[in-house]
N, C-alpha and C positions, 0 to 999 in steps of 0.2 A: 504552827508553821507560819511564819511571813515572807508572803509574796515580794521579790526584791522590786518588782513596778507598782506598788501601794506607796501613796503617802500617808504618812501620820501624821501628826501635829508635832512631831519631835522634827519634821524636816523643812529645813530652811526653804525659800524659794530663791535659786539662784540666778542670776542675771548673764555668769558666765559660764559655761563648760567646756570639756574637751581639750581643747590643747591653745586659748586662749591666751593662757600665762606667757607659754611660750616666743607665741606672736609677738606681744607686746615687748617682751624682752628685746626681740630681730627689731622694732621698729623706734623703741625708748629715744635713741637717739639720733636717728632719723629726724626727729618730730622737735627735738630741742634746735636740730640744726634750722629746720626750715623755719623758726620761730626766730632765729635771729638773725633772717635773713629780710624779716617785715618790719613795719615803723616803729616798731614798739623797743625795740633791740639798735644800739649806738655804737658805733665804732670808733673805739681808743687806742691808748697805746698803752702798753705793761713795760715798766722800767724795772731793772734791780734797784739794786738797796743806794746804786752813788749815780747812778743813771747814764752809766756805760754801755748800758746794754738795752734792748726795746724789742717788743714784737707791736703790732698792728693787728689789734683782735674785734670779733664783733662781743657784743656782753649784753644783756638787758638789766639793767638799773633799778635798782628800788630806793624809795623813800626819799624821791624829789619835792613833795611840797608835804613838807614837814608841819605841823602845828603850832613845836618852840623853836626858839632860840636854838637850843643844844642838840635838838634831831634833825634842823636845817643844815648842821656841819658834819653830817652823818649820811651816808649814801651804803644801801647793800649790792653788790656786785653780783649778776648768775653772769659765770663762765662756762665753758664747757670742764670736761674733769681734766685737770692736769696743768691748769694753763695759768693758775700766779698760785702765792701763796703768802702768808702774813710776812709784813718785813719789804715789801713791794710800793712800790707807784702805780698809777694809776693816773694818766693826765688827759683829762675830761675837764669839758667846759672853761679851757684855758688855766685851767690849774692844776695843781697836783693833789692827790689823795693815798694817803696813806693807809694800807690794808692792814687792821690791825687786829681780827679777828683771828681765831683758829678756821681754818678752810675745810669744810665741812660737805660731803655731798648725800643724794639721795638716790644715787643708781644713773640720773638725768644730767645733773646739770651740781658744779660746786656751787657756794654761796661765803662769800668773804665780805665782813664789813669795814668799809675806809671811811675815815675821818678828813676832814678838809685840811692841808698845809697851809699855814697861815706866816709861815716864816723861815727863813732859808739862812740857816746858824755857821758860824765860819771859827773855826779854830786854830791854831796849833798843835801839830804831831810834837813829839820829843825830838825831832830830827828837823823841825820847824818846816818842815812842808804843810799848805794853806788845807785846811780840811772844809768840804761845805756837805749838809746837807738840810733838804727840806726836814721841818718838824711842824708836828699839831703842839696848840696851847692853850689850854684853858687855866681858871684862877684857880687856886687855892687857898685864896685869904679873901672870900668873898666880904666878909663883915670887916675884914681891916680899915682902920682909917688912914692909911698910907702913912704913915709918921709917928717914928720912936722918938720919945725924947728924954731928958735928962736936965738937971739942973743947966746944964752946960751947952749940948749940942741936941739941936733936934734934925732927925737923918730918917732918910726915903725907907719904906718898908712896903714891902708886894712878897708874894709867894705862887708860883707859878708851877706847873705840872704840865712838863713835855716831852714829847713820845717823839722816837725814830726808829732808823732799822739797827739790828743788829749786825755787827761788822767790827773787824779788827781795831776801826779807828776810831766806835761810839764807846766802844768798853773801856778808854783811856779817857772817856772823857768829864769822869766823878772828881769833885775839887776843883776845875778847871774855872776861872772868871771867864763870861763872854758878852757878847752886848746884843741885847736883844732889843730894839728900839725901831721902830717904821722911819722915822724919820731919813731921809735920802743923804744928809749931810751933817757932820759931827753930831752922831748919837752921842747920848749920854748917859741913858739907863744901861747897868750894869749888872749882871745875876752871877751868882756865883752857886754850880749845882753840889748841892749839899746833898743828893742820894739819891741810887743808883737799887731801881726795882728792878732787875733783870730775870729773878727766877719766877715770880708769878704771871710773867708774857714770852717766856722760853718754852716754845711748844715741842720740842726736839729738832735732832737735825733734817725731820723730813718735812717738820711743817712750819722750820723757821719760828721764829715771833719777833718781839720789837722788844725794845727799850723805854722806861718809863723812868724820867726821871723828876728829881723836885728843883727850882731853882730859885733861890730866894736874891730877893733886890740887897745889894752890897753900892758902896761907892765908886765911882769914876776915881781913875789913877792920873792924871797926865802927864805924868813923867816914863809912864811903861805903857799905859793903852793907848792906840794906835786907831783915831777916829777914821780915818781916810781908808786904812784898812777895813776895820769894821771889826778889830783885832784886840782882844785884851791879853797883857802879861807878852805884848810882841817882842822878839828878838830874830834878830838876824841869823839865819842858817849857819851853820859852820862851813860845810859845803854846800854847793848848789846845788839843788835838785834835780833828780835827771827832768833832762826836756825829752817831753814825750812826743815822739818823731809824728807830724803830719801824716794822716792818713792819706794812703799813695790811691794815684786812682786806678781805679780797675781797670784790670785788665778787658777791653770789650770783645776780644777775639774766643776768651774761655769765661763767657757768662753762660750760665746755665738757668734758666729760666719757668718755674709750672704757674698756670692758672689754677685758681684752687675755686671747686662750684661744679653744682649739681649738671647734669649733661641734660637734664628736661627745664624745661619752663612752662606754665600754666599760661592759658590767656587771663587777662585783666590780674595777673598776679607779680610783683617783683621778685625777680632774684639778681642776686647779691654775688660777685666774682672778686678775687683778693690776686695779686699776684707777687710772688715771690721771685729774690737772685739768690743764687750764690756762684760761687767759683768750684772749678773744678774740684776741690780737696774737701767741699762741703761747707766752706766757710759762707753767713750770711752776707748780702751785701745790699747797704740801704737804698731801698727804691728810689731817694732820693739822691742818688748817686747815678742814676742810670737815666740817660733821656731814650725814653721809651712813648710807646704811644698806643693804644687801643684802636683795632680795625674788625670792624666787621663786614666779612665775606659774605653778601649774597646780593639778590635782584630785589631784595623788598628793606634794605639796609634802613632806608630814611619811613618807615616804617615802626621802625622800632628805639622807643624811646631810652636815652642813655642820662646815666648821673655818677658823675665821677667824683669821690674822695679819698682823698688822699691815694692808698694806692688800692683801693675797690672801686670797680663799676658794676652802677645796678643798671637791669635791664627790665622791661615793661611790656609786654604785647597784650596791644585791646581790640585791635582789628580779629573776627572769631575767621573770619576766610583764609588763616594761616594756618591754621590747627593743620598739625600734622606734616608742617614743611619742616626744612634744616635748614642750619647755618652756621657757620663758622667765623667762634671767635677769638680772635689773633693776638700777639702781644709783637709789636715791630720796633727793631733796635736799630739802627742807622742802615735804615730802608729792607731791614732781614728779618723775617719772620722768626720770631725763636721759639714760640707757642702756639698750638694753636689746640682746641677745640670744639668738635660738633655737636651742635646742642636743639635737641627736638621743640619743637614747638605743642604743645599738649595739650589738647581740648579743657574744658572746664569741668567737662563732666566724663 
């Protein structure tokens, strides 16, 4: 017979028991939030695929100092779960990056890899409305010596491999000449994409993916490509295209307004506050749209340190003689409070 409180050498030494598992479950994401509320964690914005659309996220960033070349144009994204997905932007550090990974999480936090946009590509639809969107580019014909030749004519040669999102108006875009050139006035490099990888970066429709195409160096037309444009194989629309009406301004009487942020704050610790509009019917409405202003309510205000971007402000308390006060913090729209909440002040220990 064995006693169930004996050990034997057949029994592990545990570090956890009881109902520990479950704990950590309750607090998993607790723990990723207040993580991207410290220095470590960067606040961007998440575009779609033509960049119509945007949120204002916080994220922590991996693989900033890269060792080469090709993992310097390479950044890993932790989001929280749900918030991009491949086929996306990403516009950090003054530019864009394209998530080109499958979006992958571990219970905490997802993890999507974006590639740096180095070039912003413009076409024609069939109905001749202007197409742009940001693309990644690297070579293809590393060992090329740039030039085919022939008894006859000797002509430019490169091979090029570049990625977008997928979209109704990238999937038209195989066979098309475009010009891909840095140069700000009369380009003259010419590519014409010769193929079109779309099933090995098609993750389905829940996890999106991208477009990968190859674009090899072809010649300048100047009778059909269009430098000023920045347009190859240009022609004039049949009809014009509808004009897309000016966005109207908001209405300021049915703004609806939350702070988003934890109701405690630590001394000698930052947290991090986001604030969000929209209109009555649920519609977003860019922060930049609304002259709003940040106030905080109470007797010990200039006390407490503030840092505003874009549309988050973080807060700072180091004086330990407030632990355990409140205060109230407001969001004020042509002189009216529309937000407001109480927020404890919390010892350190």
């Amino acid at each position: 017979m064995k006693e169930w409180y004996l050990m034997s050498q057949n029994t592990r030494p545990n570090s956890l028991g009881g109902y520990e598992n479950q704990g950590f479950i309750d607090f998993k994401d607790d723990a990723f939030s207040e993580a991207l509320e410290t220095e470590i964690a960067d606040t961007v914005t998440v575009y779609n695929y033509d960049l119509t659309e945007s949120i204002t996220v916080r994220c922590i960033i991996q693989g900033r100092t890269a060792d080469t070349h090709l993992k310097s144009l390479e950044r890993h994204f932790l989001f929280q779960i749900g918030t991009a997905k491949a086929g996306m932007y990403v516009y950090y550090e003054g530019v864009y990056w394209l998530l080109t990974g499958y979006n992958g999480n571990n219970g905490i936090y997802e993890k999507l890899t974006g590639t740096l946009c180095v070039y912003k590509l413009r076409w024609q639809n069939s109905v001749g409305d202007v197409i742009e969107r940001w693309i990644t580019a690297t070579s293809a014909a590393k060992y090329d010596v740039g030039e085919d030749a022939n008894y006859t004519l000797i002509l430019t040669s490169n091979n090029m491999t570049i990625e977008m999102p997928i979209d109704e108006e990238s999937m038209e875009l195989d066979e098309k000449r475009v010009f891909i050139d840095i140069k700000e006035h009369n380009p003259t490099k010419v590519y014409k994409i010769t193929r079109n990888d779309d099933v090995p970066y098609h993750y389905g429709d829940t996890h999106f993916g991208i477009l990968s195409f190859i674009a090899s160096k072809t010649e300048i037309d100047m009778t059909r490509d269009n430098q000023e444009l920045r347009i190859c194989d240009y022609f004039e629309p049949e009809t014009p295209s509808p004009v897309k009406p000016e966005p109207s301004e908001p209405d300021k009487s049915n703004i609806l307004c939350n702070i988003n942020g934890r109701t405690t704050i630590n001394i000698g610790s930052s947290r991090t506050y986001a604030v969000t509009f929209t209109d009555t019917e649920g519609k977003d409405i860019p922060y930049t749209d609304i002259d709003y202003k940040w106030n905080i309510k109470s007797d010990f205000s200039t006390q407490i340190e503030q840092q505003i971007t874009d549309n988050t402000l973080t807060l700072r308390v180091t004086n330990s003689e407030l632990a355990y006060e409140m205060f109230a913090l407001q969001v004020i729209v042509n002189d009216v409070v529309v937000d407001e909440v109480q927020i404890m002040i919390e010892d350190i220990y």
